[in-house]
Residue frames as qw, qx, qy, qz and C-alpha x, y, z in Angstrom:
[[0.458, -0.551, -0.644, -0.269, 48.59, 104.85, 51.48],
 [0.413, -0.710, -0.397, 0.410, 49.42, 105.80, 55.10],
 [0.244, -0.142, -0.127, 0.951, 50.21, 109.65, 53.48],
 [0.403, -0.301, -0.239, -0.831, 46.59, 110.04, 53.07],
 [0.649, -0.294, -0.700, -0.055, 45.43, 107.72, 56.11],
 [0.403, -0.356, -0.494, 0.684, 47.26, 109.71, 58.82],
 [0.030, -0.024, -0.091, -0.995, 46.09, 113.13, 57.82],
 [0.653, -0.367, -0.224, -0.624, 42.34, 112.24, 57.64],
 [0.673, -0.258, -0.644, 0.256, 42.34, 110.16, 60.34],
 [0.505, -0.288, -0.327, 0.745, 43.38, 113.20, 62.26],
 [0.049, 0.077, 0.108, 0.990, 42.23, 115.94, 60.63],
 [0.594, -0.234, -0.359, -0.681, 37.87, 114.47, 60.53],
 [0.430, -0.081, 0.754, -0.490, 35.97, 113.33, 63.56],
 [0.586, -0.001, -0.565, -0.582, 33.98, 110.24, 62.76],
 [0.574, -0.469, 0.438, -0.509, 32.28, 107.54, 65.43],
 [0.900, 0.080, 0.377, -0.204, 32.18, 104.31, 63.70],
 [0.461, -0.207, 0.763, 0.403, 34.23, 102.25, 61.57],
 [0.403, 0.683, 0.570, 0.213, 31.50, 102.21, 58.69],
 [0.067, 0.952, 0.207, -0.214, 32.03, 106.21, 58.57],
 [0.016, 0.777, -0.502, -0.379, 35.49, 106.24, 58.61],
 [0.537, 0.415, 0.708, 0.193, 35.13, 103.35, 55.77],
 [0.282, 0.857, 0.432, -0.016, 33.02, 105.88, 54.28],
 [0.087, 0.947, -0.202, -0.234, 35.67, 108.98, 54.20],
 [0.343, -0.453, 0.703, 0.429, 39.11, 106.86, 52.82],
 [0.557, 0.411, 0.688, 0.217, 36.60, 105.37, 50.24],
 [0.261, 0.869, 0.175, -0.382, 36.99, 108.90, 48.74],
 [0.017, -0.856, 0.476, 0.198, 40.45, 108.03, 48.28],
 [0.868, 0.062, -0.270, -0.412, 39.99, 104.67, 47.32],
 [0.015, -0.359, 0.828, -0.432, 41.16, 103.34, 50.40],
 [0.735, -0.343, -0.453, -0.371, 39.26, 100.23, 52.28],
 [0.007, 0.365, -0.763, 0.533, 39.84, 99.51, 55.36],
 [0.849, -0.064, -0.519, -0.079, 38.23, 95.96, 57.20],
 [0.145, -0.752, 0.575, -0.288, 38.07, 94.60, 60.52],
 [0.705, 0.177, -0.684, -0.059, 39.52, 91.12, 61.02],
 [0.652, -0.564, 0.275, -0.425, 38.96, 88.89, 63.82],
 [0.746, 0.305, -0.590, 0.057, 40.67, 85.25, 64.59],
 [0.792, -0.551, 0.220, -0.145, 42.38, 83.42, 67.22],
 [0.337, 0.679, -0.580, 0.297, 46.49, 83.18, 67.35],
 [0.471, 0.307, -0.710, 0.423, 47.97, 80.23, 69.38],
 [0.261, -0.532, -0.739, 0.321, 44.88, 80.11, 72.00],
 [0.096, -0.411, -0.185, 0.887, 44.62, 84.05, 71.87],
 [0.375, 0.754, 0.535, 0.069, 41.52, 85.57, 70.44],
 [0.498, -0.133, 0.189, 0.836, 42.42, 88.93, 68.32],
 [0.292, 0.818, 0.457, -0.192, 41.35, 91.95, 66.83],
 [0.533, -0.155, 0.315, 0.770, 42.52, 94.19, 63.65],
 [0.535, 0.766, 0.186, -0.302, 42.46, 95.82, 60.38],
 [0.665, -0.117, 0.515, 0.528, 43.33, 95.82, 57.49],
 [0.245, 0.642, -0.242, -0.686, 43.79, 98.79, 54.56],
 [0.587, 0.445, 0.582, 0.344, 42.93, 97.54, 50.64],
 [0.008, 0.229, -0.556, -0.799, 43.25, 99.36, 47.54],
 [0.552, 0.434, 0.673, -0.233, 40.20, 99.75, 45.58],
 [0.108, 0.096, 0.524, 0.839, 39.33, 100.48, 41.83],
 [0.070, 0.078, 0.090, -0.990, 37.24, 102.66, 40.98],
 [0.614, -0.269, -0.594, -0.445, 33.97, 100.47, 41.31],
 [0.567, -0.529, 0.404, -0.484, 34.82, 99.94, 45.04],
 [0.926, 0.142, -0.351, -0.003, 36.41, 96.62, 44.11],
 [0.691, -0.644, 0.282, 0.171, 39.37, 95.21, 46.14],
 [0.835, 0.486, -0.201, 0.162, 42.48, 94.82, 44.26],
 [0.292, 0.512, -0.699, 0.405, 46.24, 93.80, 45.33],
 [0.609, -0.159, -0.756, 0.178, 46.83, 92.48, 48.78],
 [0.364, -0.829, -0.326, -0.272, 45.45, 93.68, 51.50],
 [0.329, 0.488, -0.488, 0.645, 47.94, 94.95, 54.12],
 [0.613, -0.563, -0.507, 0.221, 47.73, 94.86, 57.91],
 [0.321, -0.921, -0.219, 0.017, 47.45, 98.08, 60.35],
 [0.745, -0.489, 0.173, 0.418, 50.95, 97.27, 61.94],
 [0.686, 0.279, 0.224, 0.634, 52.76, 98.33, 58.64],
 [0.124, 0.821, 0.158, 0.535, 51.64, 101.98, 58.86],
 [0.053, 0.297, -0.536, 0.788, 52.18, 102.30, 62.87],
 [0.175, -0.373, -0.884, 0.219, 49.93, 101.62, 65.71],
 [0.257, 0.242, 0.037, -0.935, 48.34, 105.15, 65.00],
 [0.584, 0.121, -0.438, -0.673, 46.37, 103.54, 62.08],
 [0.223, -0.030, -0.963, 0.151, 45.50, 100.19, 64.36],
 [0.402, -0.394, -0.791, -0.240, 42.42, 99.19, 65.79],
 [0.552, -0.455, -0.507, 0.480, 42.97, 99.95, 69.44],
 [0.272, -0.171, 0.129, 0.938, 44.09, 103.53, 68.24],
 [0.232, -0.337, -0.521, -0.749, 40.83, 104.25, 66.22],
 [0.342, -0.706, -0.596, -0.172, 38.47, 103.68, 68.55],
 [0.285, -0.542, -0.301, 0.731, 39.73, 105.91, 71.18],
 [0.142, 0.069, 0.357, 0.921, 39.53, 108.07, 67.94],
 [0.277, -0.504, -0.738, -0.354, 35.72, 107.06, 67.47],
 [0.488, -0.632, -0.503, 0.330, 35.37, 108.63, 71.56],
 [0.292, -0.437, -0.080, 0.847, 37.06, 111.23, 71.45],
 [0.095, -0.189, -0.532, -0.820, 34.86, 112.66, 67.89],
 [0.385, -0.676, -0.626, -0.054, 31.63, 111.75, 69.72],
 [0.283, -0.695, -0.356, 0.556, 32.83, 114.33, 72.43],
 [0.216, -0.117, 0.312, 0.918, 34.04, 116.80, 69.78],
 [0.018, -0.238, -0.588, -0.773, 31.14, 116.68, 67.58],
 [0.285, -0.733, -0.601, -0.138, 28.57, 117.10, 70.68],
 [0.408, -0.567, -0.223, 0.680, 30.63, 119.96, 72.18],
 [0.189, -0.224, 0.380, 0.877, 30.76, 121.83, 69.06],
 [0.538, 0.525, 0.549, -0.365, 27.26, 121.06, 67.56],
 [0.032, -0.402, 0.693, 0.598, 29.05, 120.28, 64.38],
 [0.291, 0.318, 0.902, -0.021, 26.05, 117.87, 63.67],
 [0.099, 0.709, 0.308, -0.627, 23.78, 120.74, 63.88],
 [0.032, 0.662, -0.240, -0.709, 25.78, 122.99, 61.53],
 [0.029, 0.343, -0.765, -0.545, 25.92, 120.30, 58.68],
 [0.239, 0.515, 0.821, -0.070, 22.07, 119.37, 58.59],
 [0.243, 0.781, 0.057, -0.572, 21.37, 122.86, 58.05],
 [0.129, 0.554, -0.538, -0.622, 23.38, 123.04, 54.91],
 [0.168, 0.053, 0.936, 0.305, 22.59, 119.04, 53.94],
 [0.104, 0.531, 0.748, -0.385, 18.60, 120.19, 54.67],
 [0.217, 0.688, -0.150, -0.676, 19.04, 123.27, 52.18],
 [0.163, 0.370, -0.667, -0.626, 20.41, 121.58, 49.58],
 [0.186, 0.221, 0.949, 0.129, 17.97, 118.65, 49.89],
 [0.353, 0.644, 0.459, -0.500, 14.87, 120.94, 50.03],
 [0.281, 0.737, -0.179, -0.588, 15.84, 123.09, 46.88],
 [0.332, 0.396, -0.693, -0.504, 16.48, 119.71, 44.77],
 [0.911, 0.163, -0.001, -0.379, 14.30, 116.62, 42.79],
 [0.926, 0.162, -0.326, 0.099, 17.31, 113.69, 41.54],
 [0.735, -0.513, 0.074, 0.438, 20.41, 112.09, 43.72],
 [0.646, 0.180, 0.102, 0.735, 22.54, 113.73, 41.07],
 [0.059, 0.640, -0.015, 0.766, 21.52, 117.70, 41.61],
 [0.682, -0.729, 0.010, -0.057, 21.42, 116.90, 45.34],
 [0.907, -0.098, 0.026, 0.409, 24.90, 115.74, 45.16],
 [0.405, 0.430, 0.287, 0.755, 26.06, 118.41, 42.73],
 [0.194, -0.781, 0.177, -0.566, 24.44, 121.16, 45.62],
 [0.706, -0.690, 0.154, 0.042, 26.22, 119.74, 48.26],
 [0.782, 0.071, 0.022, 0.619, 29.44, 119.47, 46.42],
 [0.302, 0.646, 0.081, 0.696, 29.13, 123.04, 46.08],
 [0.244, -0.868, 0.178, -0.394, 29.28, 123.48, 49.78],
 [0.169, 0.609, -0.707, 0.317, 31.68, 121.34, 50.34],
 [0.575, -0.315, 0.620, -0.430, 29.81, 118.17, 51.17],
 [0.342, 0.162, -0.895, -0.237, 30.87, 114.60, 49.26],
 [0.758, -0.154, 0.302, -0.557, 27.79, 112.31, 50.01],
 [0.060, 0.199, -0.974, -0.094, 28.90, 108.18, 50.08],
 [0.624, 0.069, 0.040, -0.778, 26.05, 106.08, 49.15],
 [0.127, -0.212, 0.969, -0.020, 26.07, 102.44, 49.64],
 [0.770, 0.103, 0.028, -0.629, 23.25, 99.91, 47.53],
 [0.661, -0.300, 0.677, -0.121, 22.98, 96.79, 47.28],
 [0.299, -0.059, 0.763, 0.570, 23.01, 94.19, 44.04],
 [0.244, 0.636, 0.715, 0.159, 19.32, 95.10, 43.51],
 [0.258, 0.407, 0.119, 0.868, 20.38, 98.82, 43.84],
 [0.362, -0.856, -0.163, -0.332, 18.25, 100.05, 46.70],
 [0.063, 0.632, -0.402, 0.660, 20.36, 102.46, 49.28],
 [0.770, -0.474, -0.402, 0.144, 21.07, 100.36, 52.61],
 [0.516, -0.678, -0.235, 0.468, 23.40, 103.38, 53.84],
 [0.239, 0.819, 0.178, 0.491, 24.20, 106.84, 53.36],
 [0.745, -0.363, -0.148, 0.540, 26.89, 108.81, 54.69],
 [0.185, 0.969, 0.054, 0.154, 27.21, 112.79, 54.64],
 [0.710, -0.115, -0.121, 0.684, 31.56, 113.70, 54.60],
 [0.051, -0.990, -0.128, -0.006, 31.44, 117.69, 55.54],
 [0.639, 0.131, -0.119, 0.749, 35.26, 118.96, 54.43],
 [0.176, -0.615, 0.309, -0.704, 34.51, 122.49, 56.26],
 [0.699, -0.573, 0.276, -0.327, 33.34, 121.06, 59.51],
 [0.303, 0.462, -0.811, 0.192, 35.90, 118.25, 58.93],
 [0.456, -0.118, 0.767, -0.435, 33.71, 115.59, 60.25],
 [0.284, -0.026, -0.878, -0.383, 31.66, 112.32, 58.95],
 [0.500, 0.058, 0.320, -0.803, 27.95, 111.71, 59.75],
 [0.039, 0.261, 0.931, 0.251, 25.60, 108.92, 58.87],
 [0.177, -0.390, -0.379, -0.820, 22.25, 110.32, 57.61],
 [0.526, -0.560, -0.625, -0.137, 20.57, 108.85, 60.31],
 [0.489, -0.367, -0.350, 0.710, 22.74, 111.14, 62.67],
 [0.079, -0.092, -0.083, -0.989, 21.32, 114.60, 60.81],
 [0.616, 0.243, 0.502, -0.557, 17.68, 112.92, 61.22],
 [0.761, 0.173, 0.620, -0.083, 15.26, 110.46, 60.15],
 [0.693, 0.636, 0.186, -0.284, 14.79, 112.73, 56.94],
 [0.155, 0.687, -0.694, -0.150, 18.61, 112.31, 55.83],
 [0.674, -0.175, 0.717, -0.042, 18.18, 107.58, 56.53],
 [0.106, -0.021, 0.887, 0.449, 18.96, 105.09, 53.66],
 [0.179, 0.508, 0.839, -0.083, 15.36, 104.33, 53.86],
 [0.178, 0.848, 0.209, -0.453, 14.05, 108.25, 53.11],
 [0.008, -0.644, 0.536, 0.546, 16.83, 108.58, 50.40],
 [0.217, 0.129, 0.917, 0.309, 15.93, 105.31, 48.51],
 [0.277, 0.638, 0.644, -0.319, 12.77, 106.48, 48.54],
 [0.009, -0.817, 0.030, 0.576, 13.54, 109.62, 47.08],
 [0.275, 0.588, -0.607, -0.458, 15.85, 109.10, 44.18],
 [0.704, 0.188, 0.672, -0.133, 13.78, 105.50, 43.79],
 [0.661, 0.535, 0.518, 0.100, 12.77, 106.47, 40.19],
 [0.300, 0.953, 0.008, -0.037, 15.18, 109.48, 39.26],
 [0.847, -0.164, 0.238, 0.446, 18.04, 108.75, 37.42],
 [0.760, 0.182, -0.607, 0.141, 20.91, 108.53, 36.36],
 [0.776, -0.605, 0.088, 0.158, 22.30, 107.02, 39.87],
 [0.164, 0.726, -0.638, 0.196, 26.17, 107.77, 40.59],
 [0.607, -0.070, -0.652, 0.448, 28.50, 104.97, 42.14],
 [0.503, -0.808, -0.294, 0.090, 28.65, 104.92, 45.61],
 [0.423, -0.242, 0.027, 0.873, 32.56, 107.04, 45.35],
 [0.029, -0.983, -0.023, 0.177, 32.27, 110.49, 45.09],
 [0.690, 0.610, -0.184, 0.343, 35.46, 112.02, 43.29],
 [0.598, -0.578, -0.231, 0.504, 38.29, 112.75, 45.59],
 [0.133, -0.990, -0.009, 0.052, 38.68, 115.80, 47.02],
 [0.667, 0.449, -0.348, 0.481, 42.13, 116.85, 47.78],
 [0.410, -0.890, -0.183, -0.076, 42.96, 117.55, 51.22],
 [0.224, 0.707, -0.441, 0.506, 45.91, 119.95, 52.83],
 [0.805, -0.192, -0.376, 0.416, 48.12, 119.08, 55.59],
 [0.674, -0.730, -0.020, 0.113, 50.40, 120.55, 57.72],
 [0.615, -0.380, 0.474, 0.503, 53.66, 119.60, 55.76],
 [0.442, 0.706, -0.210, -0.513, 54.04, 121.49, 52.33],
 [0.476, -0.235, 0.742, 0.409, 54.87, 119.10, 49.41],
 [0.039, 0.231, -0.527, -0.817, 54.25, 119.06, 45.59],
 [0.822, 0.250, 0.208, -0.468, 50.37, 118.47, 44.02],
 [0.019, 0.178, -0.925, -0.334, 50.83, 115.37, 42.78],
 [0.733, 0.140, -0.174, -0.643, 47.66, 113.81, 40.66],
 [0.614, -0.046, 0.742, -0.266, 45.73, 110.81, 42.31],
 [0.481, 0.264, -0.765, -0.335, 45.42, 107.50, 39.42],
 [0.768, -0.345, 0.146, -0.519, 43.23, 105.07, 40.13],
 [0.455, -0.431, 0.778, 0.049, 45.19, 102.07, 41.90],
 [0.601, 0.383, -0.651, -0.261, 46.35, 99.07, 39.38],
 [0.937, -0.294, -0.124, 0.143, 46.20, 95.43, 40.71],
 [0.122, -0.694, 0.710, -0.018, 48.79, 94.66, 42.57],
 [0.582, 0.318, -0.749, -0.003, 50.87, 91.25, 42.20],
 [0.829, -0.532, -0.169, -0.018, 50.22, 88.44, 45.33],
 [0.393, 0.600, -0.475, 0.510, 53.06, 89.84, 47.43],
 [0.596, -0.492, -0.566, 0.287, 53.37, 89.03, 50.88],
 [0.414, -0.855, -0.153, 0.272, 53.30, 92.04, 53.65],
 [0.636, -0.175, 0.066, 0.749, 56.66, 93.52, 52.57],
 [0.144, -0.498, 0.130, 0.845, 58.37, 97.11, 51.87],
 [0.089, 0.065, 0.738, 0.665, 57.88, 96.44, 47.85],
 [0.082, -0.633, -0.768, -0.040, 54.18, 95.71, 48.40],
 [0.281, -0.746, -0.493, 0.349, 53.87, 99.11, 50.79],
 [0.261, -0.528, 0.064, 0.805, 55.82, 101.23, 48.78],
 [0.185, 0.241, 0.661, 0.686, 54.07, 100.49, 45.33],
 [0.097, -0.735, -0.662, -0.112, 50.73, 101.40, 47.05],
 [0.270, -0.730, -0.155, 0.608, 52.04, 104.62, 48.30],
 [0.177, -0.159, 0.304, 0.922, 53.44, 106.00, 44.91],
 [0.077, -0.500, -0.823, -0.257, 49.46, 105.15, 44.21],
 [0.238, -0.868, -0.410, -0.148, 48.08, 107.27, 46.73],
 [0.292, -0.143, -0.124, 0.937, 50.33, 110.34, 46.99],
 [0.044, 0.751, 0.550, -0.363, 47.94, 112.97, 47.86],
 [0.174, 0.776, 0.165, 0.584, 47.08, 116.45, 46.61],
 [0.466, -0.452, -0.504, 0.570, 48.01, 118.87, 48.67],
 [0.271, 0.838, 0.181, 0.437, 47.37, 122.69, 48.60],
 [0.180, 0.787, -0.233, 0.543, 49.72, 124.00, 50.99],
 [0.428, 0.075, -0.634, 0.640, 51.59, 124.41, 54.41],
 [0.179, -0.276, 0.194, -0.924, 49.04, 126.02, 55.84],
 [0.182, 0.280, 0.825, -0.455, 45.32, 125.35, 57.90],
 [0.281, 0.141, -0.541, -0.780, 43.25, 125.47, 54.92],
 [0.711, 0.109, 0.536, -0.441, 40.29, 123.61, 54.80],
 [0.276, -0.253, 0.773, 0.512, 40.64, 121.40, 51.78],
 [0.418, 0.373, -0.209, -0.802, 39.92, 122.10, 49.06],
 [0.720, 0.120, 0.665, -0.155, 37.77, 120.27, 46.52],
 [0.362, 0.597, -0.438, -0.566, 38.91, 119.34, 43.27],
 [0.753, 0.191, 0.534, -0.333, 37.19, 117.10, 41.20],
 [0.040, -0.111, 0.816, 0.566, 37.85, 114.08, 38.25],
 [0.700, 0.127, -0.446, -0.544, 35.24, 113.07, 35.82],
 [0.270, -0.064, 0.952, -0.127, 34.08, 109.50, 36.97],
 [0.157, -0.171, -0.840, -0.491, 32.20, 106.98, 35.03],
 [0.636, -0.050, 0.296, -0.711, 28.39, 106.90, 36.18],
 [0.180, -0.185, -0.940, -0.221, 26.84, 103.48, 36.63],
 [0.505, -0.503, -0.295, -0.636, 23.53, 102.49, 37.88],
 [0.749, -0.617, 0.043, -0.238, 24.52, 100.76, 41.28],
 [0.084, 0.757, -0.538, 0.360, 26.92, 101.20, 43.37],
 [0.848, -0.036, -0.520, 0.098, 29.01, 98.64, 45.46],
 [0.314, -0.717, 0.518, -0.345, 30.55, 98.44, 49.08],
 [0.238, 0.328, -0.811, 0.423, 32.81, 96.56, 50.86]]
């Protein structure tokens, strides 16, 4: 898990927990924050899940601390600040409405809107509820390497304009998107993502942390500063999608 957690984490600006939510859920990663109170001391965390390919939890969840204090609460949000300044210094917003704003104009259902923004290289996360209407909507740009809620490209990109829209035109996709594959820094062998099997009630340990890693060994396409590519499984279609 934490050899696809550190790399996006780092490589995609995003501002909010829900967003970056929104980009590991490609990889069916969850991630949860947990609050509480330790021995008079109030606290704050997170915690990483495994999902199947409904956006279910499965195994035990795990806690921040196992991966390093990179992948911890305290550590993200500075992340969350430091994207906000990126993505208004660059007008990276900008650049990826245009494209989302093409591809919406020139199509009629969620699935040939989806299917022209995969083809530039934008994975759209869509979150409904049990009755199936769209309470959030999340645009993951793998050129600009950054995460957006619709409501950040404008009004016409909100849950509320998108329900509308693909109200009566089916079929509906889950809210996952297939996963992409994304390149690093460190060269190492493609190895083909499987969605994750329960895991057994283990407690926090190595055993636990290494089964979920042999789970999520990225793709990788090289040693280079690629932009990452997208290669895509088949996934079931249902009619309504779940979140976390």
């Amino acid at each position: 898990m934490a050899n696809i957690i550190k790399p996006l984490s780092e490589m995609y600006s995003f501002q909010t927990l829900g967003e970056y939510r929104a980009l590991l859920s490609l990889y069916n990663i969850g991630v949860e924050e947990i609050k509480g109170e330790n021995k008079g001391k109030a606290y704050r965390g997170l915690v990483y899940s495994a999902l199947d390919s409904d956006g279910n939890r499965v195994g035990t969840p795990l806690k921040s601390s196992l991966f390093g204090k990179e992948h911890g609460l305290d550590r993200l949000e500075k992340r969350f600040e430091k994207s906000k300044e990126t993505i208004k210094v660059n007008g990276i917003a900008k650049q990826t409405r245009a494209t989302v704003s093409a591809s919406f104009a020139s199509t009629r259902t969620e699935s040939e809107f989806r299917a022209a923004l995969r083809e530039k290289g934008i994975d759209l996360v869509l979150r409904r509820n049990d009755e199936g209407r769209i309470y959030g909507a999340t645009f993951i740009d793998h050129n600009q390497r950054v995460v957006l809620n619709g409501s950040r490209l404008g009004k016409e990109f909100s849950a509320n304009v998108l329900n509308e829209r693909f109200a009566d035109n089916s079929p509906r996709e889950d809210m996952q998107t297939p996963k992409p594959s994304i390149a690093t820094n460190q060269s190492a062998e493609p190895t083909t993502n499987k969605h994750p099997q329960p895991q057994s009630a283990h407690s926090e340990t190595g055993d636990a942390v290494g089964s979920l890693f042999s789970v999520f060994t990225p793709e990788v396409e090289g040693a280079d500063n690629k932009q990452p590519s997208l290669k895509r499984k088949k996934k079931k279609k249902r009619r309504y999608g779940r979140q976390l």
